[in-house]
N, C-alpha and C positions, 0 to 999 in steps of 0.2 A: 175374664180374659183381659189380658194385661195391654196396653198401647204402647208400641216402640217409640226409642226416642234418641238421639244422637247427639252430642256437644258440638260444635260449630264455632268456629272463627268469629267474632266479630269486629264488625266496617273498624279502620283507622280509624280515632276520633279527630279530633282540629290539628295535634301537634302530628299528626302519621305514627301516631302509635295503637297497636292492636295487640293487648294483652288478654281481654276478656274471651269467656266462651258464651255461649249461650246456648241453651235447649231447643232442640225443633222435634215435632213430633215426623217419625216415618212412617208417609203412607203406605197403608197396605192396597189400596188401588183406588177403583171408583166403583161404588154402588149405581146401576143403572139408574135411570127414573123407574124402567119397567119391574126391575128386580125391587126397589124399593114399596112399588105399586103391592108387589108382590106378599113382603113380608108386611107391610100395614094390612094387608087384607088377610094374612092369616092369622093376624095379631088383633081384631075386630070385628069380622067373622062378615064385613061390609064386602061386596063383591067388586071385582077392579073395573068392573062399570061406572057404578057408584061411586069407587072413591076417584075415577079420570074425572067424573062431571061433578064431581066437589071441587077436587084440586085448578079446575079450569075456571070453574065459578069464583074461587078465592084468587087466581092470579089474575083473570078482569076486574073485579072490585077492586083489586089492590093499585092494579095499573091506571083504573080510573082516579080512583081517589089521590093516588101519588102524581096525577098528571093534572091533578089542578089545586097541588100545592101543600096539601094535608099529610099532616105525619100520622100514618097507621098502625097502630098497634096490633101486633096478630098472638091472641090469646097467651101462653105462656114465653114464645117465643121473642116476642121484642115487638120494638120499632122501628119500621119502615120508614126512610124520609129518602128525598131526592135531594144531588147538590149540581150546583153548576159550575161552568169556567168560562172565565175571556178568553177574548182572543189572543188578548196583549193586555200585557200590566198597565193598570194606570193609577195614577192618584187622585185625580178628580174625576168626581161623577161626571161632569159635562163631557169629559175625554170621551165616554164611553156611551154605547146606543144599543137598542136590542137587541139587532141583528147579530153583535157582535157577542152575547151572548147564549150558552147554551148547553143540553144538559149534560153531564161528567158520568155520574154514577148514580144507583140506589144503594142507602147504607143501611146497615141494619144494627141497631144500637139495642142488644142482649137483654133481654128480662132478666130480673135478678133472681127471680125462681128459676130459670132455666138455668144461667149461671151458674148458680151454687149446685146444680146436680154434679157439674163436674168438681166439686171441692175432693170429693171419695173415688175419683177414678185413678184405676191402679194403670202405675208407671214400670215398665224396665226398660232398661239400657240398652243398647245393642249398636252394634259398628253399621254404619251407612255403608251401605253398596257402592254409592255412588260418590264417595269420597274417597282417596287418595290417603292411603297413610304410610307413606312410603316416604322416607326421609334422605334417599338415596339421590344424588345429585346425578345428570345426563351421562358425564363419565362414566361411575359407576356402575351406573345399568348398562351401559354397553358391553364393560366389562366383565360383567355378570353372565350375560349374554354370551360374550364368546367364551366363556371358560363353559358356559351349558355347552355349547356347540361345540368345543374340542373335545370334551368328554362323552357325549352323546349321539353326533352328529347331526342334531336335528330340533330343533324346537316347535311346541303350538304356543298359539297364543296365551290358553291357561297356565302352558307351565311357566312364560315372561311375564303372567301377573304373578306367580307365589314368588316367582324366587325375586322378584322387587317391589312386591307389594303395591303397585297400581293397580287403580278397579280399567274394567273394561275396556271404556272408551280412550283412556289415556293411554294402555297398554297399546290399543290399536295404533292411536298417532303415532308412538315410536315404532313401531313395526314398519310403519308406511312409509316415515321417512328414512330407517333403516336400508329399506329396500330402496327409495330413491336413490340413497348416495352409494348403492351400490356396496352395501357392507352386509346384505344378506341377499338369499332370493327365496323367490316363493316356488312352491310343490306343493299340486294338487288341487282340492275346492270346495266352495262350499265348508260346512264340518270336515273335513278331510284336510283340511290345510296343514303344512306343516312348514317350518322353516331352515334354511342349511347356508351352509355356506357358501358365497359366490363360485 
């Protein structure tokens, strides 16, 4: 089975210019701890008793040992280290006292056997949900909008995402404030909603 993946804008660099894209993977949700509990235990044949009082046993040793200072390495998977932060930048050591420091995060710095399993894992493409690819400026969509609503008399929400190509939450804003200024109204609720003309 294949991992979705989406191209992405990326940051302005120094001068404000943003030509590049870059790849992100789309998630497909979250794996419980318990669903996970789940398929390790069918995958083992260890019972999810067993593997809670493993997995509990390896996140106190781990906590112990990362809490007084040790980098842990956890079998194929990596290593474990803790990092800190001030409070406030300084540049001399004297500036700065313990109190003022404190911990940030646990990092976990990749095995390279683990690593390399994902060299062979398969890629396709596919358009983000949750992006925007609608090239149509605020005008336009509005436009769009009332030539739906003289033709039709009525719009939902899913047909102002196809016919301007915003995903959901975007389509909603313009809806909202649509209806603020009094350039549509609403009918109905829930799933049942539809939109018309004032």
């Amino acid at each position: 089975m294949s991992a979705y993946y989406d191209l992405y804008q990326s940051p302005p660099d120094e001068n404000g210019e943003s030509v590049c894209l870059h790849a992100r993977i789309l998630p497909r949700g979250t794996i419980s701890a318990g669903k996970f509990r789940e398929l390790v235990a069918k995958a083992t044949g260890f019972s999810p008793a067993i593997l809670d009082g493993t997995l509990q046993a390896v996140t106190d040793e781990l906590y112990s040992w990362l809490s007084e200072g040790w980098t842990v390495e956890v079998g194929e998977l990596g290593y474990f280290s803790v990092s800190l932060e001030c409070d406030r930048q300084v540049t001399d050591k004297k500036e700065i006292r313990s109190p003022s420091v404190h911990f940030q995060n646990v990092n976990l710095r990749l095995g390279s056997k683990f690593r390399n399993r994902f060299s062979t894992m398969e890629l396709e493409r596919k358009a983000s949900p949750y992006v925007s690819r609608s090239l149509m400026g605020e005008e336009e969509r509005k436009e769009k909008l009332l030539q739906h609503l003289n033709k039709h008399g009525c719009i939902t929400r899913a047909d102002y995402e196809s016919i301007t190509g915003l995903v959901r939450h975007r389509a909603v804003s313009d809806l909202n404030r649509y209806l603020a200024e009094g350039m549509i109204r609403k009918y109905g609720s829930g799933k049942t909603v539809v939109y018309l003309k004032p």
